[in-house]
MIDOSE-1310 file (N, C-alpha, C; in nm, 2 decimals, decimal comma, always signed):
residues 269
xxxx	+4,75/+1,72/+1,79/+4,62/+1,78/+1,80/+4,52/+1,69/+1,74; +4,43/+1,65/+1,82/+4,32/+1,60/+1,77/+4,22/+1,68/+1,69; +4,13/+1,65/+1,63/+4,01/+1,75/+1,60/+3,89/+1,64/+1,52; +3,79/+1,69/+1,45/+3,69/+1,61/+1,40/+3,63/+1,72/+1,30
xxxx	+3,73/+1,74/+1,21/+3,71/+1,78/+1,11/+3,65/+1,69/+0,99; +3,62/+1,58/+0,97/+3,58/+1,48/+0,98/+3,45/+1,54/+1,02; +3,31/+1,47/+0,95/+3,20/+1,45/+1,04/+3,24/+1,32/+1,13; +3,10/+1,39/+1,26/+3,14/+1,30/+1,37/+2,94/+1,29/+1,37
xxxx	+2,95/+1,15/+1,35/+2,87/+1,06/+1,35/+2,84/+0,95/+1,49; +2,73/+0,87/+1,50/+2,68/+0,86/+1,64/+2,62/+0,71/+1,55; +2,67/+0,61/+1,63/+2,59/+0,47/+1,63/+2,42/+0,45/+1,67; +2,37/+0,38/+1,55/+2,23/+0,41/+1,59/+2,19/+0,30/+1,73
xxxx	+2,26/+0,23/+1,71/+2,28/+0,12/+1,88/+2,41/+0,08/+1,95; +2,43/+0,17/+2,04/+2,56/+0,19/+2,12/+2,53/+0,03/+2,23; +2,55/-0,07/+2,20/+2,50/-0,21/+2,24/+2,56/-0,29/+2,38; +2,69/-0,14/+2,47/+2,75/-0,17/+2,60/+2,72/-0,04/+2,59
xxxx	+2,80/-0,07/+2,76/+2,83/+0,06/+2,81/+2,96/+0,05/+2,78; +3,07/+0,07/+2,69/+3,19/+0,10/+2,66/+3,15/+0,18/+2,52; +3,05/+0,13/+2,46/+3,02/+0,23/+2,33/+2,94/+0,35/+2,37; +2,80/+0,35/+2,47/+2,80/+0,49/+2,48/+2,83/+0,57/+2,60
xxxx	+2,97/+0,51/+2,67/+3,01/+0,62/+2,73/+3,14/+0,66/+2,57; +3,15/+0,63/+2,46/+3,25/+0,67/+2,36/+3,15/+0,76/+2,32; +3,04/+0,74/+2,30/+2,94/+0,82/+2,22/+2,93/+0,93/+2,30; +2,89/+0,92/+2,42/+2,90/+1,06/+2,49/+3,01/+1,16/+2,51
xxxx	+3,13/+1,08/+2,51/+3,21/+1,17/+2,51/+3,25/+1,21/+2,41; +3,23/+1,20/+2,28/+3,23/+1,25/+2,17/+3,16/+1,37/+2,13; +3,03/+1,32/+2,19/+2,90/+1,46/+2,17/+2,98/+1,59/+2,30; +3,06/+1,55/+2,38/+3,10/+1,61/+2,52/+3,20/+1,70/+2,39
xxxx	+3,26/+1,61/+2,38/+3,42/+1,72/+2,28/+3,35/+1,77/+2,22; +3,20/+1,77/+2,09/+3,14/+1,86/+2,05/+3,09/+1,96/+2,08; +3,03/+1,92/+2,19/+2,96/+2,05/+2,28/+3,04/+2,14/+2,36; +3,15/+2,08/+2,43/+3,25/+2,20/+2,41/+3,30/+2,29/+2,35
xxxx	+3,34/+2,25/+2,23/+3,38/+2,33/+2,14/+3,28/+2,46/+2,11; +3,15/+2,38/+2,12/+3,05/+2,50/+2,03/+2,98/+2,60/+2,14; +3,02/+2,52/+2,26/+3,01/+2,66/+2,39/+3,11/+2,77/+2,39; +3,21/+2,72/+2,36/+3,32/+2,84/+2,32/+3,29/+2,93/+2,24
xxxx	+3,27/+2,88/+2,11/+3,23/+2,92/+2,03/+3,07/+3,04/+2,04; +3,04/+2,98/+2,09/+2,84/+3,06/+2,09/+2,91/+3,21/+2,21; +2,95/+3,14/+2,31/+2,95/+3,25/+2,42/+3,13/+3,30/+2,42; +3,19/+3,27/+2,29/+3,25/+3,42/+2,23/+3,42/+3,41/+2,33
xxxx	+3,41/+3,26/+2,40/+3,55/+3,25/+2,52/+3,67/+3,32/+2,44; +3,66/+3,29/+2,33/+3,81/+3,30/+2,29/+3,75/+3,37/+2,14; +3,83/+3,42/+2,04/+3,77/+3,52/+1,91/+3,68/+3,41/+1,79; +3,60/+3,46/+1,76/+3,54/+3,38/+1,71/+3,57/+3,34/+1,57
xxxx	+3,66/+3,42/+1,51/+3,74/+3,39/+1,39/+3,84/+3,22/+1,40; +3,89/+3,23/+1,56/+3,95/+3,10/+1,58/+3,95/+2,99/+1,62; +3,78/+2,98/+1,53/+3,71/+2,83/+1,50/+3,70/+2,79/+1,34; +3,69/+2,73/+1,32/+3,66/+2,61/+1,15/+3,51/+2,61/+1,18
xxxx	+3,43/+2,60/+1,08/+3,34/+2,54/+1,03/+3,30/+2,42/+0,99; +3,26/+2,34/+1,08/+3,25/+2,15/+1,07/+3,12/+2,13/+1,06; +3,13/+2,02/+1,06/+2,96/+1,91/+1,09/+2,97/+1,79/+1,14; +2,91/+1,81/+1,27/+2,89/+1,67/+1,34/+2,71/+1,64/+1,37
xxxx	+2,70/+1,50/+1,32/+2,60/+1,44/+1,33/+2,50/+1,52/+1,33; +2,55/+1,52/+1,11/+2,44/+1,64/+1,04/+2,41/+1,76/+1,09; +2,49/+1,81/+1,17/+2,49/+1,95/+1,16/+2,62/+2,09/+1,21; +2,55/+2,17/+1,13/+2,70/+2,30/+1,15/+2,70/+2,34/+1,33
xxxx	+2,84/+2,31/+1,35/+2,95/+2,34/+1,45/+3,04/+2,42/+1,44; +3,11/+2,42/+1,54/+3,26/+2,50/+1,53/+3,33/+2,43/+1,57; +3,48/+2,48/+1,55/+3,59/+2,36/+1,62/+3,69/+2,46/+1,63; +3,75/+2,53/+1,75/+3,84/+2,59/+1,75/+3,95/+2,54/+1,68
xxxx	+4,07/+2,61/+1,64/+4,18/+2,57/+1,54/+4,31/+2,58/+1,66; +4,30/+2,63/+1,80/+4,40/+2,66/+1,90/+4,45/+2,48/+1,94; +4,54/+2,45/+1,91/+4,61/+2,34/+1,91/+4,58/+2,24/+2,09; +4,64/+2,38/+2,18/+4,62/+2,36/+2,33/+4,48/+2,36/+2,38
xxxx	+4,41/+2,42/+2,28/+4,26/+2,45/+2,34/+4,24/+2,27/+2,31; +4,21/+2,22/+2,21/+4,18/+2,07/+2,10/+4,22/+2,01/+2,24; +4,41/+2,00/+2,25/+4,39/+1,90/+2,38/+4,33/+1,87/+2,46; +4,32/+2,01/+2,53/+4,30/+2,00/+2,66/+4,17/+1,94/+2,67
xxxx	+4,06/+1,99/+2,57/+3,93/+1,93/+2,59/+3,95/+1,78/+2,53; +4,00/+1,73/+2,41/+4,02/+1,60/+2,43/+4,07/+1,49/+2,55; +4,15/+1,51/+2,60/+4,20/+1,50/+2,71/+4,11/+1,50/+2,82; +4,01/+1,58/+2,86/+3,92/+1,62/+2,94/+3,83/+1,48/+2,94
xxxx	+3,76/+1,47/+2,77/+3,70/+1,40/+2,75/+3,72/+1,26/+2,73; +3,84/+1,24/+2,71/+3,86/+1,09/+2,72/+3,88/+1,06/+2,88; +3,92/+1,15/+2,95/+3,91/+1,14/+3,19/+3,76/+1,12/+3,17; +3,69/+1,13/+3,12/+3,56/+1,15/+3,16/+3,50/+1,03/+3,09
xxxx	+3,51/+0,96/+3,03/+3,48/+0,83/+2,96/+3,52/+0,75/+3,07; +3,70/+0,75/+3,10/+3,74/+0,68/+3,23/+3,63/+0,63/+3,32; +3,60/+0,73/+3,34/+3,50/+0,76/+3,49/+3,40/+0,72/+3,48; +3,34/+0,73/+3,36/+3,24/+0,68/+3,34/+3,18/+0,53/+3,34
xxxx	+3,31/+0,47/+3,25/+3,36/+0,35/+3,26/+3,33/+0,28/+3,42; +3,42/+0,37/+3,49/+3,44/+0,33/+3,65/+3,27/+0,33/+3,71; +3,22/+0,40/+3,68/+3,06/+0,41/+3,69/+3,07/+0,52/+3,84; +3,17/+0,63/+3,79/+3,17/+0,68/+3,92/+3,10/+0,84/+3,92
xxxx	+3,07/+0,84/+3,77/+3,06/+1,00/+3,76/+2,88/+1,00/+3,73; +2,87/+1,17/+3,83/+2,70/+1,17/+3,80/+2,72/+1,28/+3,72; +2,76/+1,39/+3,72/+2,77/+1,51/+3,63/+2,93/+1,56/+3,57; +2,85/+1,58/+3,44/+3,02/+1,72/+3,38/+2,96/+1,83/+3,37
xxxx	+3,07/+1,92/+3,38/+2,99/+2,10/+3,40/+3,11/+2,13/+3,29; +3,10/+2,26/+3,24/+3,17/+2,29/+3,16/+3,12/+2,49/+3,23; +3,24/+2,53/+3,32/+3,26/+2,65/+3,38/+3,30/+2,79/+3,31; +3,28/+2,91/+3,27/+3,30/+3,00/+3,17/+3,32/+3,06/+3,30
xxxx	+3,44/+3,13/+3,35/+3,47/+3,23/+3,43/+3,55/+3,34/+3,42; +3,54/+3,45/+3,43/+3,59/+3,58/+3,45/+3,72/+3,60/+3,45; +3,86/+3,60/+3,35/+3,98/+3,64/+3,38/+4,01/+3,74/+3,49; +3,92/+3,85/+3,49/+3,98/+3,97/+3,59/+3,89/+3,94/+3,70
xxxx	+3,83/+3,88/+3,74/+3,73/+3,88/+3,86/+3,77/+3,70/+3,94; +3,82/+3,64/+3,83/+3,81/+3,47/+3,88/+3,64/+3,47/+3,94; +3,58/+3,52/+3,90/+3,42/+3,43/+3,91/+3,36/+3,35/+3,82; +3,31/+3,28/+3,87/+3,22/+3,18/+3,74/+3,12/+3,25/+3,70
xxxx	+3,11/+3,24/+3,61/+2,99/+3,33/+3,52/+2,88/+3,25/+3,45; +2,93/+3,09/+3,39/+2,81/+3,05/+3,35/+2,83/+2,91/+3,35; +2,77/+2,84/+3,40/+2,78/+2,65/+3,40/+2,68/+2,62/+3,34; +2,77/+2,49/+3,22/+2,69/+2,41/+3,12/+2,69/+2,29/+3,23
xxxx	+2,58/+2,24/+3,21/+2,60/+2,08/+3,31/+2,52/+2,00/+3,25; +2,58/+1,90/+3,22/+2,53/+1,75/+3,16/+2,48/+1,69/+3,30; +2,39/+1,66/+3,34/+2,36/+1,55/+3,44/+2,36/+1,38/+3,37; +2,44/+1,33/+3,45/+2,50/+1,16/+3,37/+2,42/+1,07/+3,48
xxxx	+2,29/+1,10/+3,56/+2,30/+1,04/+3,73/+2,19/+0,93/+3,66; +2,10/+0,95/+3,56/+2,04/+0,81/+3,46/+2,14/+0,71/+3,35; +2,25/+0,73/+3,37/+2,33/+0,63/+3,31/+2,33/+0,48/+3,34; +2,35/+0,38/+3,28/+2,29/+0,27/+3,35/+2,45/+0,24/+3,42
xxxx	+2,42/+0,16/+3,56/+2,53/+0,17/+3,66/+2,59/+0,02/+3,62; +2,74/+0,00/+3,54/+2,77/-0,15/+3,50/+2,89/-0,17/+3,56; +2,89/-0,27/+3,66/+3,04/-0,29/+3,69/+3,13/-0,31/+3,59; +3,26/-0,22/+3,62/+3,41/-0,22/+3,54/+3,42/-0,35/+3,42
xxxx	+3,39/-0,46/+3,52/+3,43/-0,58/+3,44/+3,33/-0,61/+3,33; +3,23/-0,56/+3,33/+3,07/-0,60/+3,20/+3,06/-0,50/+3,12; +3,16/-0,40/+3,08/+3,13/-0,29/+3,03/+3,12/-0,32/+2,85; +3,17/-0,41/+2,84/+3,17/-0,49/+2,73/+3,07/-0,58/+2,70
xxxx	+2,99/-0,60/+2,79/+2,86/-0,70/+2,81/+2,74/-0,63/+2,72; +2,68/-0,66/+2,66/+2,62/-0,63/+2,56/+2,46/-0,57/+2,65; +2,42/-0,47/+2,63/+2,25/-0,45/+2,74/+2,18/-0,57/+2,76; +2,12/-0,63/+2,59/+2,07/-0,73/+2,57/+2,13/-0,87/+2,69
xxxx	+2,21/-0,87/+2,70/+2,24/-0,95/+2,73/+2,27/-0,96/+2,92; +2,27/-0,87/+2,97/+2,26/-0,78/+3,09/+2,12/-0,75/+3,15; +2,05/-0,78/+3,06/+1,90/-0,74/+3,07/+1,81/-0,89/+3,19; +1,76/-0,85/+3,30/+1,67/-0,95/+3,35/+1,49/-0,97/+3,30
xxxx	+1,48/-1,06/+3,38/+1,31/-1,06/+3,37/+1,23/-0,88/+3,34; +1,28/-0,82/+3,45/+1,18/-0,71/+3,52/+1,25/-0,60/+3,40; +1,28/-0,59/+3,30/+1,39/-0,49/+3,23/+1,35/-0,53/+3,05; +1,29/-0,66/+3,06/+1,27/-0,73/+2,95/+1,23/-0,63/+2,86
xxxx	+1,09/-0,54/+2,90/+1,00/-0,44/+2,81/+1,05/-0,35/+2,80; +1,18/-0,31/+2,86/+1,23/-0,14/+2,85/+1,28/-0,13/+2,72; +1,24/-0,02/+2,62/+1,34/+0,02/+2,51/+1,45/+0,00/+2,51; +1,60/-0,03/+2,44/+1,70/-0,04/+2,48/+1,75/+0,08/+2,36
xxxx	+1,87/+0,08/+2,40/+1,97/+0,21/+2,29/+1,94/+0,14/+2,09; +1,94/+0,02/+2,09/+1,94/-0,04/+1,99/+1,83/+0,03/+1,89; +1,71/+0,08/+1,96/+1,57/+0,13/+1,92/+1,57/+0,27/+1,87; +1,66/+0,33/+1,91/+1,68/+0,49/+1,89/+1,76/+0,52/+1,79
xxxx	+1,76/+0,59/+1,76/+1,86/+0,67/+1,68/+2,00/+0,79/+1,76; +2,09/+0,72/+1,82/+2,14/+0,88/+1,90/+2,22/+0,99/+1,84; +2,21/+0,97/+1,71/+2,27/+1,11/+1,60/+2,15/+1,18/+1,60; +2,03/+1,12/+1,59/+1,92/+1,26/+1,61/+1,92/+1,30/+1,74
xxxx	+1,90/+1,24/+1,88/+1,89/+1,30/+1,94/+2,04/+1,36/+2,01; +2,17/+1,34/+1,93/+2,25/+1,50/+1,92/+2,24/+1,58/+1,88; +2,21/+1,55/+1,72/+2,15/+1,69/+1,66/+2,08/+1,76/+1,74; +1,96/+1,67/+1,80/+1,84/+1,80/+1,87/+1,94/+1,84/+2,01
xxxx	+2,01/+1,82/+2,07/+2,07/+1,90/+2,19/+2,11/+1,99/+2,13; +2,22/+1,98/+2,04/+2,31/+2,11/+2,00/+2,24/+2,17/+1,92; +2,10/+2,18/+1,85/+2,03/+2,25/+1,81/+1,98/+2,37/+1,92; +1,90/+2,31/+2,02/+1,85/+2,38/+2,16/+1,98/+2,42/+2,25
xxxx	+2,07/+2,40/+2,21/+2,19/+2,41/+2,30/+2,23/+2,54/+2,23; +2,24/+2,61/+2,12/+2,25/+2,70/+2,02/+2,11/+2,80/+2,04; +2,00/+2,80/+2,04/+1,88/+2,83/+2,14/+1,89/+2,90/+2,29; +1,95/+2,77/+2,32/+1,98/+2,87/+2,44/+2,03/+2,99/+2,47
xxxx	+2,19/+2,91/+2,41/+2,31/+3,01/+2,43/+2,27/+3,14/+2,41; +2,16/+3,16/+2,28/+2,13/+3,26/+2,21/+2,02/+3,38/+2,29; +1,94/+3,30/+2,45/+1,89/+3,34/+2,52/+1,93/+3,43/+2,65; +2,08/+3,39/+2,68/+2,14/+3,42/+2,79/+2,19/+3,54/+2,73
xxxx	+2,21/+3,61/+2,89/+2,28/+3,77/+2,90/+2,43/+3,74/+2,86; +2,46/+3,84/+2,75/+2,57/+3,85/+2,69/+2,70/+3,90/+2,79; +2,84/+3,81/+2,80/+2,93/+3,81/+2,85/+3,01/+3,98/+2,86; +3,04/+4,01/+2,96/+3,10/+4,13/+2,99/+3,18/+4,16/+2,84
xxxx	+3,19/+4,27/+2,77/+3,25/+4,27/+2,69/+3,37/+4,30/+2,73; +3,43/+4,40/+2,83/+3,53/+4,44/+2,88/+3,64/+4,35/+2,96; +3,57/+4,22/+2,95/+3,68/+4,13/+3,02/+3,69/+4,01/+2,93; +3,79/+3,91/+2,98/+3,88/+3,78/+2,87/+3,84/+3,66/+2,98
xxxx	+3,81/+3,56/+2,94/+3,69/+3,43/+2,99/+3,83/+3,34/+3,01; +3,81/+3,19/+3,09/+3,88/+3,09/+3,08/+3,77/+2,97/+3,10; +3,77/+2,86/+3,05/+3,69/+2,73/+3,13/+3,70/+2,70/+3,20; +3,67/+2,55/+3,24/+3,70/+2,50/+3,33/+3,61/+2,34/+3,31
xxxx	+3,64/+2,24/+3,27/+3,56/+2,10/+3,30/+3,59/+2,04/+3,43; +3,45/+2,02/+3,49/+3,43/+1,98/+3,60/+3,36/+1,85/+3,65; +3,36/+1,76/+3,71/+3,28/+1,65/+3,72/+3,26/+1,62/+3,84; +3,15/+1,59/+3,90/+3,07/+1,50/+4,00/+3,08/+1,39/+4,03
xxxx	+3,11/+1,34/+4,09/+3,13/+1,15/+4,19/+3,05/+1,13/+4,24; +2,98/+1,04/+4,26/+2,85/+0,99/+4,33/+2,93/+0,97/+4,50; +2,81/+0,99/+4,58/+2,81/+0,99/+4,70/+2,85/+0,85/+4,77; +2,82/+0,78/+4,65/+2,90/+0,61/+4,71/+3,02/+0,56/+4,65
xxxx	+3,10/+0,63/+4,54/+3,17/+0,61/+4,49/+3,32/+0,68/+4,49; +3,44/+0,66/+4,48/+3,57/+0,68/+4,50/+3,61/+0,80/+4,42; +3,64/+0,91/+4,47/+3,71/+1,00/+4,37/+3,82/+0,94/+4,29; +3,88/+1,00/+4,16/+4,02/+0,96/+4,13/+4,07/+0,97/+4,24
xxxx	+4,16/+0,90/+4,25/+4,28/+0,85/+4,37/+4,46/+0,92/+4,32; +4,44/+0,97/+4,19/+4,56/+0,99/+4,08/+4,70/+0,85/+4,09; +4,62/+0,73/+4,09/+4,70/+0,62/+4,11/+4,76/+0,57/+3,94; +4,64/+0,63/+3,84/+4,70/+0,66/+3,67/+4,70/+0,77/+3,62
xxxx	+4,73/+0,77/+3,53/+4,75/+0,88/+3,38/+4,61/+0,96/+3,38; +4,57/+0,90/+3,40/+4,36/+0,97/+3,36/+4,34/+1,06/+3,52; +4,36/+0,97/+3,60/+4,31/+0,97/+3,73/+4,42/+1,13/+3,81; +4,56/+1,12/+3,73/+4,63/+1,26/+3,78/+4,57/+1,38/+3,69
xxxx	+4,48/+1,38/+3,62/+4,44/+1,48/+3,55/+4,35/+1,58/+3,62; +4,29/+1,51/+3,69/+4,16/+1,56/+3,79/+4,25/+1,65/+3,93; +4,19/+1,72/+4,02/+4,22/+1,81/+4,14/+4,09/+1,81/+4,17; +4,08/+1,82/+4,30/+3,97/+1,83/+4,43/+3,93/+1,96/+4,39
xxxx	+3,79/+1,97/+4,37/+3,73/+2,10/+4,35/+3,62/+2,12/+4,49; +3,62/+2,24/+4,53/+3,54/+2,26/+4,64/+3,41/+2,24/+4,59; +3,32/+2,18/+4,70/+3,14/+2,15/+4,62/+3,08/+2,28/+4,61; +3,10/+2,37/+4,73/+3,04/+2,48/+4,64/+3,06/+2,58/+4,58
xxxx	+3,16/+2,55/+4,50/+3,23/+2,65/+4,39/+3,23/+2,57/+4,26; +3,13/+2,46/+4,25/+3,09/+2,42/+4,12/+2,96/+2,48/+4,06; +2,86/+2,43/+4,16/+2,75/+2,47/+4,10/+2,68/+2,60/+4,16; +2,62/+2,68/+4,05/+2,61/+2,80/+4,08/+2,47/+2,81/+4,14
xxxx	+2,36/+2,74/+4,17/+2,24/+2,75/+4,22/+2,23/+2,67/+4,31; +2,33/+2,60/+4,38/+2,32/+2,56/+4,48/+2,48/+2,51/+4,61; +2,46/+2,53/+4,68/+2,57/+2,50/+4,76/+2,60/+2,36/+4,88; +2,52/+2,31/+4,79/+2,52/+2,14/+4,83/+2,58/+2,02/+4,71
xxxx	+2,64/+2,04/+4,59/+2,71/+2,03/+4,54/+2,80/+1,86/+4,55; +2,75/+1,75/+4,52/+2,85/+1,64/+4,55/+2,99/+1,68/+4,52; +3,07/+1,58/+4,54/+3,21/+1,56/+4,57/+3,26/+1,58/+4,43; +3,34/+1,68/+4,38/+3,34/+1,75/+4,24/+3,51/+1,74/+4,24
xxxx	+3,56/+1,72/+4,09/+3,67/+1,79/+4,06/+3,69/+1,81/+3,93; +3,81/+1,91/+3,91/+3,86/+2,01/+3,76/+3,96/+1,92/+3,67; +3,93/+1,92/+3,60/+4,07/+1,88/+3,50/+4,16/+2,01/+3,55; +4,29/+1,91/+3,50/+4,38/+2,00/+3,50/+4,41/+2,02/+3,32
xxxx	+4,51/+2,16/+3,34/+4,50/+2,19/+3,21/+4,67/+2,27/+3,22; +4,75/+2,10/+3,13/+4,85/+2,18/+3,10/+4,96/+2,12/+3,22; +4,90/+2,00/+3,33/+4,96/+1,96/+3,43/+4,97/+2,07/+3,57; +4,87/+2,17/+3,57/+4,91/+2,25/+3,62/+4,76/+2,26/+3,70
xxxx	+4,72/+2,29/+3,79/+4,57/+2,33/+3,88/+4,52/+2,47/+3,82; +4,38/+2,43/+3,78/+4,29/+2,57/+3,76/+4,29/+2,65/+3,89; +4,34/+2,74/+3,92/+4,22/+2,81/+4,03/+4,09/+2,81/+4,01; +4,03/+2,73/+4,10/+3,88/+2,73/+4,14/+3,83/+2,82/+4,19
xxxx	+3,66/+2,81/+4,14/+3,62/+2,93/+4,11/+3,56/+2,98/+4,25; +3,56/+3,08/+4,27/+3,52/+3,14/+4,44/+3,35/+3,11/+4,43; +3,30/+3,08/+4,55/+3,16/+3,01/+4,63/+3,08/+3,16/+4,54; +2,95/+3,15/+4,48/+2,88/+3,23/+4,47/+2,73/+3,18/+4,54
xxxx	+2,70/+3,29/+4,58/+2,54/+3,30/+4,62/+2,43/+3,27/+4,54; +2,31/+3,20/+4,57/+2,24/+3,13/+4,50/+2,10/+3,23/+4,47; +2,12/+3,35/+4,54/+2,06/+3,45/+4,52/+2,01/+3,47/+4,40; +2,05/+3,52/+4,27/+1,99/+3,57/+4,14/+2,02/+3,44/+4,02
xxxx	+2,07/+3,35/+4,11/+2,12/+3,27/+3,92/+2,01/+3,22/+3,92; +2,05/+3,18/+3,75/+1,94/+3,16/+3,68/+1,97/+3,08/+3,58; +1,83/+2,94/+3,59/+1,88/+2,87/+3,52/+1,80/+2,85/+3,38; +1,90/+2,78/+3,27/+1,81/+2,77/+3,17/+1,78/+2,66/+3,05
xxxx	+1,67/+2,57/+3,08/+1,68/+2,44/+3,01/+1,71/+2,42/+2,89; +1,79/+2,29/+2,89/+1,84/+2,34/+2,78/+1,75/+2,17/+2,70; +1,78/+2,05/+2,72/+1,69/+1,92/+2,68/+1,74/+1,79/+2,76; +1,62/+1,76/+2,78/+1,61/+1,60/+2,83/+1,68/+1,48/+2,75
xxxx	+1,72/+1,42/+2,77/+1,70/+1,31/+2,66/+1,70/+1,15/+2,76; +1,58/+1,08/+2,71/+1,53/+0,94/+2,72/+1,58/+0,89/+2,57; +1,69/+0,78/+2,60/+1,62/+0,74/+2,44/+1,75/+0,61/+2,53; +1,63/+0,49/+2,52/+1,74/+0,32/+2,52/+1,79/+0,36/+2,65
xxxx	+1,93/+0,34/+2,69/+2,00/+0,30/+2,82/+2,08/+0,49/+2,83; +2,06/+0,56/+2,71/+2,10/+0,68/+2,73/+2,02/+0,77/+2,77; +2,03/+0,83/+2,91/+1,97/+0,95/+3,00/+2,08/+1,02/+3,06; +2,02/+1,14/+3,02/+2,11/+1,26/+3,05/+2,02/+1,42/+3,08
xxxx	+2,04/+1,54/+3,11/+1,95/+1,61/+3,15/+2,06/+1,74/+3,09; +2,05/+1,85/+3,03/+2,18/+1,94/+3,02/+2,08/+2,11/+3,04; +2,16/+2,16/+3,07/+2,13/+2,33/+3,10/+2,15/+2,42/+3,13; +2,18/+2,53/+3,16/+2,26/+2,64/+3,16/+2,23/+2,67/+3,32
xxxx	+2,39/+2,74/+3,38/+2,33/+2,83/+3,49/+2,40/+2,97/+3,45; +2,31/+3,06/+3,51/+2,40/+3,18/+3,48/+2,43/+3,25/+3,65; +2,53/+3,27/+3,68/+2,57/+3,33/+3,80/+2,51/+3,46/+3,87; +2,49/+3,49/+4,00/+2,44/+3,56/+4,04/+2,49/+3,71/+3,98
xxxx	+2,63/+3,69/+4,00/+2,74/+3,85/+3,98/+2,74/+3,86/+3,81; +2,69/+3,81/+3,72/+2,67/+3,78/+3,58/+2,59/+3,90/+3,57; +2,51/+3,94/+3,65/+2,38/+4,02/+3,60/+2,46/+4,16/+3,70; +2,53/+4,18/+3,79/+2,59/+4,28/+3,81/+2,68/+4,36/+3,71
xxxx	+2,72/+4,29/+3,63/+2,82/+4,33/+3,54/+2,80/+4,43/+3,44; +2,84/+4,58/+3,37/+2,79/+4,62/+3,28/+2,79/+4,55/+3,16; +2,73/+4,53/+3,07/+2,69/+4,49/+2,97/+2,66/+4,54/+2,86; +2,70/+4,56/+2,76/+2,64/+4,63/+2,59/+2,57/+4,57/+2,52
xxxx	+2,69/+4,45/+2,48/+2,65/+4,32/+2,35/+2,74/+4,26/+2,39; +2,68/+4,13/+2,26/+2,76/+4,02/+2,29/+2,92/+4,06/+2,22; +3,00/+3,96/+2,24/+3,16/+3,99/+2,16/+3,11/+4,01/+2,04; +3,18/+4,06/+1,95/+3,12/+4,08/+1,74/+3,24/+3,95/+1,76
x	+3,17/+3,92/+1,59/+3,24/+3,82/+1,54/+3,32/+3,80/+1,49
């Protein structure tokens, strides 16, 4: 089992794209964890108290939970690498119902696009005439602007209609392929991780959806989550971030049948 009990710290100039797609998927294993945690998936007693890049997190202690999202997140670096992925969703759905209830989505579709072989190529040095003036990652700081996500990402959470108390949640990490680019093919180790997810049983406000798939978890296929209607969801921003060659967009959806559900409170702690 991995974990980052450990603070997990953020390079103030991620100087390829091999270092901040490591950086992202680092903040990615963070921010999972602390979705679990905020919206109550699993008991909230069985998380640790950490700090990543200066600030209080959770880290679940479930050995199988640690993998699987490690594991998730290093497929998702892969891909990233490959320059094939535009989005990761992170799916909270209904044990007794199999519906999705709430998607976190990172949008990755401002990532700078570097062929496989330059991923090592330094920006600077990648950089033309017409690119000369742009800020680069070197200029920023990107431990502040994680802290400020998962600050507002904790904001949010704290704004959304609280999860059925009467029923038991599962995830689901999901990712997007660009419209010109190759799904996994499962020709390696990273690449059999992934299953075909139907496009519109990813995102919950819309049913146009690019070419999407699930980790697997455990070697085995999630059931995907059934097509919902774009009727009542509702979404909720969560922060932008510009900063150097790192763009990204993250936010909440909450499902239509989320707001049918009875409701009291949130899980106690």
């Amino acid at each position: 089992m991995t974990t980052f009990s450990a603070p997990v710290t953020a390079p103030r100039s991620p100087h390829n794209q091999a270092a901040l797609a490591a950086s992202f998927t680092n903040f990615l294993t963070v921010s999972v964890h602390q979705i679990l945690f905020l919206r109550s998936v699993y008991p909230r007693a069985t998380f640790l108290p950490v700090r990543a890049y200066n600030y209080p997190v959770r880290q679940s202690r479930h050995p199988k939970v640690c993998d699987y999202i490690n594991d998730a997140s290093i497929a998702v670096g892969t891909e990233i690498l490959k320059g094939t992925i535009t989005a990761v969703s992170i799916i909270i759905s209904s044990l007794r119902t199999n519906q999705p209830l709430e998607r976190y989505a990172f949008d990755l579709s401002g990532f700078p696009r570097v062929p496989p072989g330059e991923v090592h190529t330094t920006f600077e040095d990648r950089m033309d005439d017409a690119t000369m003036g742009v800020p680069t990652a070197q200029t920023v700081d990107l431990e502040a602007q994680f802290r400020a996500c998962l600050a507002r990402l904790a904001s949010a959470c704290a704004r959304l209609t609280p999860l059925p108390r009467d029923d038991e949640f599962s995830f689901t990490v999901c990712i997007e392929v660009r419209e010109d680019a190759l799904p996994p093919a499962g020709t390696t180790t990273e690449e059999q991780t992934w299953i075909v997810a139907e496009p519109g049983k990813v995102h919950l406000r819309s049913c146009s959806a690019p070419y999407s798939v699930s980790k697997l978890r455990n070697g085995e296929p999630q059931q995907p989550p059934p097509r919902v209607s774009n009727g009542r969801a509702k979404t909720v921003p969560v922060r932008r971030v510009e900063a150097g060659e790192l763009r990204l967009e993250l936010w909440v959806e909450e499902a239509r049948q989320k707001f049918n559900e009875p409701v009291d409170s949130e899980h106690p702690p």
